[in-house]
Jmol script that loads the backbone (N, CA, C; Angstrom):
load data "model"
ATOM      1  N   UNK A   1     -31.754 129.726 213.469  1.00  0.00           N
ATOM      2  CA  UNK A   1     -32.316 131.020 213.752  1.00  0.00           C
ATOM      3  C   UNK A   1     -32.843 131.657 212.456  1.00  0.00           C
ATOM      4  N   UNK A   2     -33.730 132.250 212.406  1.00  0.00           N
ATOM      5  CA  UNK A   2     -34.720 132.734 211.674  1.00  0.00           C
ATOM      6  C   UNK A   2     -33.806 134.067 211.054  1.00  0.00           C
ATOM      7  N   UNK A   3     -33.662 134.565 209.753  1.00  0.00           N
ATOM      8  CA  UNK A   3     -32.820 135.853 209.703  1.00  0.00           C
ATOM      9  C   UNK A   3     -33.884 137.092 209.190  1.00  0.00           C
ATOM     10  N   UNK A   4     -33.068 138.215 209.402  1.00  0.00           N
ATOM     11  CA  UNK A   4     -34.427 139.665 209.515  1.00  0.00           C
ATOM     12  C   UNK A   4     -34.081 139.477 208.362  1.00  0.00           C
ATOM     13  N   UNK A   5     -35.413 140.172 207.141  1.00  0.00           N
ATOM     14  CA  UNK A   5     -34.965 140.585 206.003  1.00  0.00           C
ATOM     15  C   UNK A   5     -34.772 141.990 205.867  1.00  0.00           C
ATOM     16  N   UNK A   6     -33.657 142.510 206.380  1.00  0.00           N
ATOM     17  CA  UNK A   6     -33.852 144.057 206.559  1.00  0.00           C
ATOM     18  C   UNK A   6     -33.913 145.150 205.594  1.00  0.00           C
ATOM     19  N   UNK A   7     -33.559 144.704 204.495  1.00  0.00           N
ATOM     20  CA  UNK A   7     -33.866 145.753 203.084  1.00  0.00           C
ATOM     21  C   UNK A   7     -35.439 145.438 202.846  1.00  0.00           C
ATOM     22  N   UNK A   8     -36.129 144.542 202.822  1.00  0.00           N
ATOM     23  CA  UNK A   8     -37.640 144.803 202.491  1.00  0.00           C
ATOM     24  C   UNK A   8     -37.864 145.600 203.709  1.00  0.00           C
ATOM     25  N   UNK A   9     -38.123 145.026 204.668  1.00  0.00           N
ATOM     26  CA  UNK A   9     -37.996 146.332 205.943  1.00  0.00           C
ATOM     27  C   UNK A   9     -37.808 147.323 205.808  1.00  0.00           C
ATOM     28  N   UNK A  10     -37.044 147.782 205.241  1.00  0.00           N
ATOM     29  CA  UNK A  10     -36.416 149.353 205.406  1.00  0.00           C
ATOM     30  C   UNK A  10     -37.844 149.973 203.946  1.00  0.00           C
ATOM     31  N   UNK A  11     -38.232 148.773 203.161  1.00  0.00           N
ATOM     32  CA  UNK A  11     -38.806 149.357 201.609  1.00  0.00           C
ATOM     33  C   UNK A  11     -40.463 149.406 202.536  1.00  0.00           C
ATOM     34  N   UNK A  12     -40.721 148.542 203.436  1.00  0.00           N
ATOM     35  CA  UNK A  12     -41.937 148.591 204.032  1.00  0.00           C
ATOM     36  C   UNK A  12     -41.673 150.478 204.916  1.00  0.00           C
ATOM     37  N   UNK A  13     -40.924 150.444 205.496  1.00  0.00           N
ATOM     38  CA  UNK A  13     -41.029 151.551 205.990  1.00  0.00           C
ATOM     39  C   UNK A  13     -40.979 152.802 205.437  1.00  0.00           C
ATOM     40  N   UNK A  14     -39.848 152.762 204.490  1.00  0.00           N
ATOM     41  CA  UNK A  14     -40.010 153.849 203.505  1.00  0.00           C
ATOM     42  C   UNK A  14     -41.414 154.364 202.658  1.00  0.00           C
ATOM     43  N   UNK A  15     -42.126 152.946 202.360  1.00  0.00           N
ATOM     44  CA  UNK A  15     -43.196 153.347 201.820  1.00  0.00           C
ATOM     45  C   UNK A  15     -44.256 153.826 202.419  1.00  0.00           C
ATOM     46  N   UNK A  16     -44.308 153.487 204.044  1.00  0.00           N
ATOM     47  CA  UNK A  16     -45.178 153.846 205.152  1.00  0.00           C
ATOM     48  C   UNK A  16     -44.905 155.081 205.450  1.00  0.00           C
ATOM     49  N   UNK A  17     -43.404 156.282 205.617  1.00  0.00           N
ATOM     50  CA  UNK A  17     -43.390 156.815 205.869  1.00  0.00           C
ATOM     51  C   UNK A  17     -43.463 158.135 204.554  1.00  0.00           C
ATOM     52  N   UNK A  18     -43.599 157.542 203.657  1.00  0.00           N
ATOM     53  CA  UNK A  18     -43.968 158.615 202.469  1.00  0.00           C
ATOM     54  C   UNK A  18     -45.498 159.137 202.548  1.00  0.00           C
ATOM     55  N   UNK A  19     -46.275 157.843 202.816  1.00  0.00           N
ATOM     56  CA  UNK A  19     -47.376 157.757 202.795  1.00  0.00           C
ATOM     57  C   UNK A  19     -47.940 158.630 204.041  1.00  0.00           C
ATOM     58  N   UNK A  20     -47.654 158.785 205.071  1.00  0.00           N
ATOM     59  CA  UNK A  20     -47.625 159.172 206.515  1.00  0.00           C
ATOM     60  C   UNK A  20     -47.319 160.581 206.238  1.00  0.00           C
ATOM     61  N   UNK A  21     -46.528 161.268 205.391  1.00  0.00           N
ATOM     62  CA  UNK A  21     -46.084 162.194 205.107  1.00  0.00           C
ATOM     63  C   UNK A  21     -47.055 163.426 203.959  1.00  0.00           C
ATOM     64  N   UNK A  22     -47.285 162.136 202.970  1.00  0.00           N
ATOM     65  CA  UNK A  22     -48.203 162.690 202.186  1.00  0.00           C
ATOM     66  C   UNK A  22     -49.613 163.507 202.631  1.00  0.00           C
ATOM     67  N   UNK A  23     -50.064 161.954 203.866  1.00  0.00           N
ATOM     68  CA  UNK A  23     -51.267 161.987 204.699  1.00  0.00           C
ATOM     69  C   UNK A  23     -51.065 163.507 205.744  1.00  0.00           C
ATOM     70  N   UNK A  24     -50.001 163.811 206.158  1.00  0.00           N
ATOM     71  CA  UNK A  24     -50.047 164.696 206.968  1.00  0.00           C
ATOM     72  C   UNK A  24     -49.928 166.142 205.817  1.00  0.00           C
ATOM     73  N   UNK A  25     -49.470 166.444 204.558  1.00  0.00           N
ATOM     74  CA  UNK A  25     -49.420 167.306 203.921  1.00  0.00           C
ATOM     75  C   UNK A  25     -50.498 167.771 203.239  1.00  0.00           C
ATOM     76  N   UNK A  26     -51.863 166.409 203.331  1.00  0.00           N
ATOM     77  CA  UNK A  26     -53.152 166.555 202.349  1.00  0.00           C
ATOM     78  C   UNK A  26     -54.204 166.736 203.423  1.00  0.00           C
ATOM     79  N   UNK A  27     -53.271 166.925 204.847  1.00  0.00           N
ATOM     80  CA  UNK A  27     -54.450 166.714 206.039  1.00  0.00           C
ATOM     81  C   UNK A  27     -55.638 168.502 205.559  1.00  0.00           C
ATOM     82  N   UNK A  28     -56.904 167.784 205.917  1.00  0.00           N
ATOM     83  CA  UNK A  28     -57.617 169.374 205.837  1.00  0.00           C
ATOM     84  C   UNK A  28     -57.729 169.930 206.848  1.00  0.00           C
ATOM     85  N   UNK A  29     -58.929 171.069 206.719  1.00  0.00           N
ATOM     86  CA  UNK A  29     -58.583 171.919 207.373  1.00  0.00           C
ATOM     87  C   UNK A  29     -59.287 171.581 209.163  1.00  0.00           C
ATOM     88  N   UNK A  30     -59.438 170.353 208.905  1.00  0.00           N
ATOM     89  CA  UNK A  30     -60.451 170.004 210.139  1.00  0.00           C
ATOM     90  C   UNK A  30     -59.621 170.466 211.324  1.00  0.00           C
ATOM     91  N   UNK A  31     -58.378 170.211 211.613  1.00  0.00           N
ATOM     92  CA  UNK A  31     -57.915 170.550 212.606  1.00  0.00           C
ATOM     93  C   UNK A  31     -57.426 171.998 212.962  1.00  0.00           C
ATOM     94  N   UNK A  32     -58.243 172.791 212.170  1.00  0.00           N
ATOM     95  CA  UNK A  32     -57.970 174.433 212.474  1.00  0.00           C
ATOM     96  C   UNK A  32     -58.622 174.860 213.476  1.00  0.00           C
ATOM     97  N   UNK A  33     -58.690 176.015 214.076  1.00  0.00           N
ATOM     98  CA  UNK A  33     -59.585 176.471 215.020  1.00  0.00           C
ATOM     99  C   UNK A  33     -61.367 176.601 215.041  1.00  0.00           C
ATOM    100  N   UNK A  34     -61.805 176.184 215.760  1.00  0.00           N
ATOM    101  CA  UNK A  34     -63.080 176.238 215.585  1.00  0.00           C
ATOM    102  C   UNK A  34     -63.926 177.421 215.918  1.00  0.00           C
ATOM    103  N   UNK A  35     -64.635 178.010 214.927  1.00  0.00           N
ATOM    104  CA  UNK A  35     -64.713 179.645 214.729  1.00  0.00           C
ATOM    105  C   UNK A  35     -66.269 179.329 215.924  1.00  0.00           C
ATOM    106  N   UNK A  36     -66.263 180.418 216.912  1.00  0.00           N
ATOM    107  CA  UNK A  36     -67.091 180.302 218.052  1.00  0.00           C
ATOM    108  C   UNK A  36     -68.352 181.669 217.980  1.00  0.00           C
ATOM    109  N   UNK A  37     -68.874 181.655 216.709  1.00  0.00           N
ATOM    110  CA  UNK A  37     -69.487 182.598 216.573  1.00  0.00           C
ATOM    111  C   UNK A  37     -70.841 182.321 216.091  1.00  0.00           C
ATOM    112  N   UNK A  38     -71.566 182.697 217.033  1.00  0.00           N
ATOM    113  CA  UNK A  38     -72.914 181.724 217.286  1.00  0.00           C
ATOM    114  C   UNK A  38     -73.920 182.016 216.350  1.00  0.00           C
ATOM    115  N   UNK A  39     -74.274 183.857 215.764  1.00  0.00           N
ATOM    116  CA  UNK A  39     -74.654 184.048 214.310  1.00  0.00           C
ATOM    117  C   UNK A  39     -74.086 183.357 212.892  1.00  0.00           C
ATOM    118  N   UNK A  40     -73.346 182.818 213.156  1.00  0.00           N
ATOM    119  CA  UNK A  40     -72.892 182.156 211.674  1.00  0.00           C
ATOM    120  C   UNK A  40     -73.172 180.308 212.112  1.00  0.00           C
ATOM    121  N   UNK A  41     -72.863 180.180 213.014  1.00  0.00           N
ATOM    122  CA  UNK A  41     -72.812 178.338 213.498  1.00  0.00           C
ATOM    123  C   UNK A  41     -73.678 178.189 214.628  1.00  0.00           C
ATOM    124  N   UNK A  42     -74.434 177.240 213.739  1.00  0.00           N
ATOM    125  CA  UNK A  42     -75.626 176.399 215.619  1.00  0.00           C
ATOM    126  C   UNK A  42     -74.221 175.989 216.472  1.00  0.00           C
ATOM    127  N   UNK A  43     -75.259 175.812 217.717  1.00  0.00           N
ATOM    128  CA  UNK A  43     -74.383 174.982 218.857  1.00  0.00           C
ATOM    129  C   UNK A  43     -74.182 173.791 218.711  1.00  0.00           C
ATOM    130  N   UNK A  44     -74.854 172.746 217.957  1.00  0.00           N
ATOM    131  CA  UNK A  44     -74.482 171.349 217.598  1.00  0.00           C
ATOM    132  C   UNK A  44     -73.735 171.704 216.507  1.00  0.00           C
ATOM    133  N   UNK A  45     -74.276 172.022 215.257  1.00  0.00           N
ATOM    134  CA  UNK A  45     -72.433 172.186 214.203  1.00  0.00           C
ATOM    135  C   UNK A  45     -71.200 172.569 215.116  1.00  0.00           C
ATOM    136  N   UNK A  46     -71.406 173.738 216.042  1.00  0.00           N
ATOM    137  CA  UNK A  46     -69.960 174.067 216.497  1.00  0.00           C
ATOM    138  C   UNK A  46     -69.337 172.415 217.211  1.00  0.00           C
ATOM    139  N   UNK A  47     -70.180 172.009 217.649  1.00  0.00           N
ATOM    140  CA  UNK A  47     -70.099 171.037 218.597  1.00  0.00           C
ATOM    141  C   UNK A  47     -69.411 169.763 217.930  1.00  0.00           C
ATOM    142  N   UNK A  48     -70.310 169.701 216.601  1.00  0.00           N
ATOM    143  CA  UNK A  48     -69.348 168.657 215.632  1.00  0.00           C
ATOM    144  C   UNK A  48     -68.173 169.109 215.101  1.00  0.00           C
ATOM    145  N   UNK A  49     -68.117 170.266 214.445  1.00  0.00           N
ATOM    146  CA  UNK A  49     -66.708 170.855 214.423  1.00  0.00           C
ATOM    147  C   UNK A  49     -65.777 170.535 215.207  1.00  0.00           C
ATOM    148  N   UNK A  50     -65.817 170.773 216.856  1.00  0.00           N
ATOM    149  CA  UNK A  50     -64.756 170.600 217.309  1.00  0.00           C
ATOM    150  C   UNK A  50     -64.685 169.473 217.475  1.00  0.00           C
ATOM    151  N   UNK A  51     -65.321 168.587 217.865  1.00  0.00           N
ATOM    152  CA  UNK A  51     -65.242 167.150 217.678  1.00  0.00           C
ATOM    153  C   UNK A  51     -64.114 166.478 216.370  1.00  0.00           C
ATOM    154  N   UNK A  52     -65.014 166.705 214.912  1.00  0.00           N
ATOM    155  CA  UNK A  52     -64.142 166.956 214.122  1.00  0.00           C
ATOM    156  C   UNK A  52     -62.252 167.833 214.477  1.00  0.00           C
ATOM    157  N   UNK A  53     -62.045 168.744 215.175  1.00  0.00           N
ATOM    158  CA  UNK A  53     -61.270 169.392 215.253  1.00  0.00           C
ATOM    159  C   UNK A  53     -60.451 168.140 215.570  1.00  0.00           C
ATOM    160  N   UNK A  54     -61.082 167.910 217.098  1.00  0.00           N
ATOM    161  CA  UNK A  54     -59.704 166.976 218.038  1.00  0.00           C
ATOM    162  C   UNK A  54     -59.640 165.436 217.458  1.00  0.00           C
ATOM    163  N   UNK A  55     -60.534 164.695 216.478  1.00  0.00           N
ATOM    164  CA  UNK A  55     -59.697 163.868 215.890  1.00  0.00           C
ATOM    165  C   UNK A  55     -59.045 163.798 215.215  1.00  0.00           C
ATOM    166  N   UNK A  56     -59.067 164.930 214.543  1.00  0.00           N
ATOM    167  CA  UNK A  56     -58.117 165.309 213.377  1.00  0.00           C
ATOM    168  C   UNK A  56     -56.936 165.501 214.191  1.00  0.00           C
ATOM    169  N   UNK A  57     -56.607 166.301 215.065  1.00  0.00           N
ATOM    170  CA  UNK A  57     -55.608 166.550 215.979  1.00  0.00           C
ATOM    171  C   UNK A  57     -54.915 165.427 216.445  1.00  0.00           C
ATOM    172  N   UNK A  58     -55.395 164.813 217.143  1.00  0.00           N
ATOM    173  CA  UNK A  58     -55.367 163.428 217.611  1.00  0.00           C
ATOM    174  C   UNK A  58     -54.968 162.341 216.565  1.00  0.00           C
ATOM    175  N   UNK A  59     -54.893 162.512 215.105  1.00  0.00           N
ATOM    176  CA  UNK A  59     -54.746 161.534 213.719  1.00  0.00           C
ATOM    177  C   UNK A  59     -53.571 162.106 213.771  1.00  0.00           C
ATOM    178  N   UNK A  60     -53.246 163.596 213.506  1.00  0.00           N
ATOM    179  CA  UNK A  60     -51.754 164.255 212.990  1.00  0.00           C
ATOM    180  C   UNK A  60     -50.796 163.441 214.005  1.00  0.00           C
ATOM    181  N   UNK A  61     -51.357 163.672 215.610  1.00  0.00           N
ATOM    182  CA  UNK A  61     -50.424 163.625 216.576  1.00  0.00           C
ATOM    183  C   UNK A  61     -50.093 162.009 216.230  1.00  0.00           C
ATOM    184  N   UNK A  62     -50.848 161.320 216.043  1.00  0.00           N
ATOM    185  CA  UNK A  62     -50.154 159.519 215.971  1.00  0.00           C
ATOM    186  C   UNK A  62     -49.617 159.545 215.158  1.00  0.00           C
ATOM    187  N   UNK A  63     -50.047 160.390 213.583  1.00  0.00           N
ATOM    188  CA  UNK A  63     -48.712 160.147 212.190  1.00  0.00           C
ATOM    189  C   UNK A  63     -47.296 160.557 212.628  1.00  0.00           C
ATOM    190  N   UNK A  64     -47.430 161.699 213.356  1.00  0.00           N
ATOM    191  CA  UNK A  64     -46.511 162.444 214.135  1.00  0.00           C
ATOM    192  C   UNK A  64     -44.983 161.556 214.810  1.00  0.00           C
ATOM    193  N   UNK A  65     -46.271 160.591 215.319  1.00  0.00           N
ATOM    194  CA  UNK A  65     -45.363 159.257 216.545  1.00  0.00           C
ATOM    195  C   UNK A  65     -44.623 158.471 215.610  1.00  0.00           C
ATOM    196  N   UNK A  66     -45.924 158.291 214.814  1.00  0.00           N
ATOM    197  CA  UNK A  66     -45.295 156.686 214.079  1.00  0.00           C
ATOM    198  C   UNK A  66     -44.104 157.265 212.719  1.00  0.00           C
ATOM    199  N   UNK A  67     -43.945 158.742 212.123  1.00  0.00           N
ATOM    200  CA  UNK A  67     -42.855 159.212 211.759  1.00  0.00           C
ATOM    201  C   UNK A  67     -41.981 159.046 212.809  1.00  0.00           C
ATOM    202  N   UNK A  68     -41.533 159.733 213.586  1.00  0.00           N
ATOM    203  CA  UNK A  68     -40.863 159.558 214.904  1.00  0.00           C
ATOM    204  C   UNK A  68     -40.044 158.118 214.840  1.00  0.00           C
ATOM    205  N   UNK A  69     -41.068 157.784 215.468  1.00  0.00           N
ATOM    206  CA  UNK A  69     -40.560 155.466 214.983  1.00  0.00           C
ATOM    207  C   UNK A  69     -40.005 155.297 213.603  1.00  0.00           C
ATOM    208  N   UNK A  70     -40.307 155.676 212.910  1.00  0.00           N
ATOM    209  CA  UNK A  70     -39.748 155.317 211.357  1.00  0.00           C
ATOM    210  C   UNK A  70     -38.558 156.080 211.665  1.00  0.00           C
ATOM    211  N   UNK A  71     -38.280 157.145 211.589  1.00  0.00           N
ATOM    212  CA  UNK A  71     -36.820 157.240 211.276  1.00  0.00           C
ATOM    213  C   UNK A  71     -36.011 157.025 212.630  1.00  0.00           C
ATOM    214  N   UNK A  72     -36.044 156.726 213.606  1.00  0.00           N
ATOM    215  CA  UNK A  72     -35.413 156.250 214.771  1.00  0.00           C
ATOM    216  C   UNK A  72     -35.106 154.886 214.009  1.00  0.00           C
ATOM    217  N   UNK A  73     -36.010 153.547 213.479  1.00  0.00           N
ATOM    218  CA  UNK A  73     -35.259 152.393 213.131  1.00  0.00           C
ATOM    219  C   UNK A  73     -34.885 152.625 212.124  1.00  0.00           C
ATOM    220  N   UNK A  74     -34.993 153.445 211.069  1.00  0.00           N
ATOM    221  CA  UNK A  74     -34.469 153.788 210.050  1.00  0.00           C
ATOM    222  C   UNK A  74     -32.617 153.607 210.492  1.00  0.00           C
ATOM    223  N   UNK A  75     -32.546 154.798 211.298  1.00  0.00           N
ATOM    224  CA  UNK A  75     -31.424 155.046 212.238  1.00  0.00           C
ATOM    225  C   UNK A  75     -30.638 153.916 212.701  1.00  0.00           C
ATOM    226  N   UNK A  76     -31.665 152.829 213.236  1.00  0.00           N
ATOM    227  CA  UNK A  76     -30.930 151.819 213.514  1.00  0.00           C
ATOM    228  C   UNK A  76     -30.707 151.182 212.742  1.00  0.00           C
ATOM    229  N   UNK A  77     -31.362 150.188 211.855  1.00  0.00           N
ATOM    230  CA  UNK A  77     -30.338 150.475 210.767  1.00  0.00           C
ATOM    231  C   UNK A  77     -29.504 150.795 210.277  1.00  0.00           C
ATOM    232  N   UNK A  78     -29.194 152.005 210.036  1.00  0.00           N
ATOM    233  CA  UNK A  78     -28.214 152.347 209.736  1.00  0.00           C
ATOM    234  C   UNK A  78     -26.803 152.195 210.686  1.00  0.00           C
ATOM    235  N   UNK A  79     -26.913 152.044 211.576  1.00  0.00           N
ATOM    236  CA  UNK A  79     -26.020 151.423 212.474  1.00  0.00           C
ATOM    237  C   UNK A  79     -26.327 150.247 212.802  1.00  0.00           C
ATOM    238  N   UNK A  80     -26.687 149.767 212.077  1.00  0.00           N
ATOM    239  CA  UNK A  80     -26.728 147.992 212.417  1.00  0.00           C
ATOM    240  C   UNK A  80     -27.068 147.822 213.690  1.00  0.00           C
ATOM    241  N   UNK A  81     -28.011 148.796 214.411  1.00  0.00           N
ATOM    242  CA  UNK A  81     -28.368 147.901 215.703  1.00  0.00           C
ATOM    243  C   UNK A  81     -30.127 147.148 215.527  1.00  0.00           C
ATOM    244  N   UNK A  82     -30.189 147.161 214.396  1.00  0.00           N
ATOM    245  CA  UNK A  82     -31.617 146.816 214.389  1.00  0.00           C
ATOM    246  C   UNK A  82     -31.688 145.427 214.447  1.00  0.00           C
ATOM    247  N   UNK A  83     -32.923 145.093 215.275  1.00  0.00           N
ATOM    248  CA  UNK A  83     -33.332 143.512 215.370  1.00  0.00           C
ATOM    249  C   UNK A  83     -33.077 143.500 216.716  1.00  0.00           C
ATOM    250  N   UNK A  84     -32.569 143.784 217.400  1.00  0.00           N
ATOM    251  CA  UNK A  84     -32.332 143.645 218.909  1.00  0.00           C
ATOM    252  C   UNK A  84     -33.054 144.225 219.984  1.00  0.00           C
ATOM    253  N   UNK A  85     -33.805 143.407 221.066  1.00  0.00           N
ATOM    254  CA  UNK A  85     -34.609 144.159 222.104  1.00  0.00           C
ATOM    255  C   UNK A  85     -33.556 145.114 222.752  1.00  0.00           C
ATOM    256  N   UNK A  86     -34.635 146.302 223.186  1.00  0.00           N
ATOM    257  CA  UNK A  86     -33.867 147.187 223.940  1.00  0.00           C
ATOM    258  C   UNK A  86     -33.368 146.698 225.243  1.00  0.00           C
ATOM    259  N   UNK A  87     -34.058 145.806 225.717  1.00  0.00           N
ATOM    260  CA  UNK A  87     -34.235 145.822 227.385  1.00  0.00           C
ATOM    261  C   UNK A  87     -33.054 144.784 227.433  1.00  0.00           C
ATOM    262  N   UNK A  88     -33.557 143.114 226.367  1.00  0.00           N
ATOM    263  CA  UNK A  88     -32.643 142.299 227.511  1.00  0.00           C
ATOM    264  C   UNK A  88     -31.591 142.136 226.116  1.00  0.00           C
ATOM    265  N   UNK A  89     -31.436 143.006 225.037  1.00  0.00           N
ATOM    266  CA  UNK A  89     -30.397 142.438 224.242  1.00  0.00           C
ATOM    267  C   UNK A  89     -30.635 141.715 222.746  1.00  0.00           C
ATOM    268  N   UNK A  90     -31.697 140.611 223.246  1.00  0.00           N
ATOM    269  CA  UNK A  90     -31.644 139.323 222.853  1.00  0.00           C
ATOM    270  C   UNK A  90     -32.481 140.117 221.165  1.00  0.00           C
ATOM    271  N   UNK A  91     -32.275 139.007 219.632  1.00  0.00           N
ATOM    272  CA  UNK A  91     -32.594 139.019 218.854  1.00  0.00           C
ATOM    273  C   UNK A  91     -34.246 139.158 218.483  1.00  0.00           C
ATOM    274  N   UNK A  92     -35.136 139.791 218.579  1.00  0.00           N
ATOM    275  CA  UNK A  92     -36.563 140.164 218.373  1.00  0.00           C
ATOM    276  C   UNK A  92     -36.735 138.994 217.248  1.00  0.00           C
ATOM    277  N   UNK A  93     -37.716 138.518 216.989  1.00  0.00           N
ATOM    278  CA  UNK A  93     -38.255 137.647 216.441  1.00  0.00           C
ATOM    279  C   UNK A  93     -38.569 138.515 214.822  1.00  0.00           C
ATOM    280  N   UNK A  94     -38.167 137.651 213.673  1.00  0.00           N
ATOM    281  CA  UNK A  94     -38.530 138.162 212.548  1.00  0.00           C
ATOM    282  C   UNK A  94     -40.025 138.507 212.474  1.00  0.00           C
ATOM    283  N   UNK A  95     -40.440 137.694 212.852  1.00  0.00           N
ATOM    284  CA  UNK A  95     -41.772 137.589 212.737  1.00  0.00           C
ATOM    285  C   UNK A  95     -42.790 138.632 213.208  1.00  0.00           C
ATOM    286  N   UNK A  96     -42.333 138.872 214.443  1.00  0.00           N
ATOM    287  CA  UNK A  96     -42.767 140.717 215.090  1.00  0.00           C
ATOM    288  C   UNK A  96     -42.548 141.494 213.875  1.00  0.00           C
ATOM    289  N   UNK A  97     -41.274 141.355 213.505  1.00  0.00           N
ATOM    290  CA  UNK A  97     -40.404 142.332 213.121  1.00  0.00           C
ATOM    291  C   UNK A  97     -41.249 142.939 211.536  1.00  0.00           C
ATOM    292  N   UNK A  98     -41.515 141.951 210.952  1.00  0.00           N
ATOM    293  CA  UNK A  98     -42.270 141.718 209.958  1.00  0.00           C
ATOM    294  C   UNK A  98     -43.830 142.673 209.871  1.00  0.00           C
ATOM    295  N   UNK A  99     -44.463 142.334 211.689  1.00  0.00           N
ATOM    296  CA  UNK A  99     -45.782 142.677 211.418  1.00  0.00           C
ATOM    297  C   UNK A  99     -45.629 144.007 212.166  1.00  0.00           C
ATOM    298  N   UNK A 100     -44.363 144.592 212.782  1.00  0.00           N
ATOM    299  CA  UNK A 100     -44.168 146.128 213.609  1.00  0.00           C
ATOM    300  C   UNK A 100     -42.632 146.201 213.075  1.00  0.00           C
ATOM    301  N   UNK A 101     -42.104 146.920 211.592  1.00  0.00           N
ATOM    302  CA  UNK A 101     -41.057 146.953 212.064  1.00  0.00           C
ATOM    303  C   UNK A 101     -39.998 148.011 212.601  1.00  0.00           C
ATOM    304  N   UNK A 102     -41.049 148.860 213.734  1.00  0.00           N
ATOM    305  CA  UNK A 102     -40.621 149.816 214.537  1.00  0.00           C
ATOM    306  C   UNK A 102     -40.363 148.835 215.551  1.00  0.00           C
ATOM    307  N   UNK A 103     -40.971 147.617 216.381  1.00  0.00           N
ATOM    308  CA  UNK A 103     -40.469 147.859 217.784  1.00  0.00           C
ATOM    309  C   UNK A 103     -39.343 147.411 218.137  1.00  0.00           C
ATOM    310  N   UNK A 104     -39.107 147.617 219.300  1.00  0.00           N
ATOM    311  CA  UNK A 104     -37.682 148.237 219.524  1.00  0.00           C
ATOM    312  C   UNK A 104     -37.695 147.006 220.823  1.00  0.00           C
ATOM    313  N   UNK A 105     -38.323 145.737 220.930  1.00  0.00           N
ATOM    314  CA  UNK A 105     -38.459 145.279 222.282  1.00  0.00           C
ATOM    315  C   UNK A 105     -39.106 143.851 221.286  1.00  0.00           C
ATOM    316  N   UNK A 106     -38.620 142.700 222.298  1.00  0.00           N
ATOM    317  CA  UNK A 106     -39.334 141.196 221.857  1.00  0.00           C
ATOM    318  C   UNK A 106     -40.473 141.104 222.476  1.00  0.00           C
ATOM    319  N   UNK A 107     -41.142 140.090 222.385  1.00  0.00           N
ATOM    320  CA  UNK A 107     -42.628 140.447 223.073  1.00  0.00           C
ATOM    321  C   UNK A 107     -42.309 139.750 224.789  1.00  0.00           C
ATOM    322  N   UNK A 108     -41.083 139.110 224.621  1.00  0.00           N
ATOM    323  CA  UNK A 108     -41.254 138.801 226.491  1.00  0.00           C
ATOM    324  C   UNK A 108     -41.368 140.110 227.336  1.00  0.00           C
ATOM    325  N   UNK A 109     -40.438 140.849 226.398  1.00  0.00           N
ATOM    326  CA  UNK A 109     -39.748 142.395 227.774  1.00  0.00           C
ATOM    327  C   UNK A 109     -41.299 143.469 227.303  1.00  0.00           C
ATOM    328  N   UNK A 110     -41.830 143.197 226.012  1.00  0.00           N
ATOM    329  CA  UNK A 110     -42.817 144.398 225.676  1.00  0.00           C
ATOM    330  C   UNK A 110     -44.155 143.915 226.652  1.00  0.00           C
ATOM    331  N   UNK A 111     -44.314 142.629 226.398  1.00  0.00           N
ATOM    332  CA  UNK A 111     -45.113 142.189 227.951  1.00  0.00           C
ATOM    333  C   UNK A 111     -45.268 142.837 229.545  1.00  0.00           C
ATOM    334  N   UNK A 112     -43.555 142.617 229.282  1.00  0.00           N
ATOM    335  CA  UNK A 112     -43.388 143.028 231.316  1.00  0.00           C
ATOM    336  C   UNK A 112     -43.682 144.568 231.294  1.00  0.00           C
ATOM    337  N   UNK A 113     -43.483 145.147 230.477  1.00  0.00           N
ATOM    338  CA  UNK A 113     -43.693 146.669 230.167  1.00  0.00           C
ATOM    339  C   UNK A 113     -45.155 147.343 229.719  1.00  0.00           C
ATOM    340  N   UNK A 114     -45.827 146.167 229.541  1.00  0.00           N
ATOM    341  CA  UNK A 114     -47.308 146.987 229.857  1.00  0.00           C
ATOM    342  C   UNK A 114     -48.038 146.357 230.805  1.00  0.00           C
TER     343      UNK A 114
END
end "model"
wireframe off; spacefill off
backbone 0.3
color backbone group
């Protein structure tokens, strides 16, 4: 059996979630309100603005997730339940583990689940 390397793991994530952190602290101002005042902004700038607005919105909300995921396996970890699918138990493959090491599922059960 293949073994997790779980301290680089934990250094991959740590560094992902600094970074994720940074990214959300240097985010600009794109995702502020979009000022609807038709003497100061054409209708296509407003139009890109908000456009601009909701991907920006939409970027925070996934850093948002994938913090979320980081310290949940962080967590596991720390209780030694990491490496194990949720569903049937069984040992997740290093190799997932390596290229996601948030998920929480092997790829048979993450299969049946989408």
């Amino acid at each position: 059996m293949l073994e997790i390397d779980i301290p680089a793991l934990r250094r991959k994530l740590l560094d992902l979630q600094e970074e994720l952190q940074g990214l959300t602290r240097t985010a600009d101002d794109s995702s502020q309100v979009v000022e609807l005042d038709q003497a100061r902004v054409g209708r296509l700038s407003r139009m890109d603005a908000m456009q601009a607005q909701a991907m920006s919105q939409a970027a925070g909300r996934r850093r948002e997730l994938m913090l979320r995921n980081i310290a949940a396996t962080l967590a596991r970890m720390d209780e030694d339940d990491y490496g194990f699918c949720r569903s049937c138990d069984e040992v997740i493959n290093p190799k997932r583990l390596e290229y996601d090491p948030t998920a929480t599922m092997c790829v048979v059960c993450a299969g049946r689940n989408e």
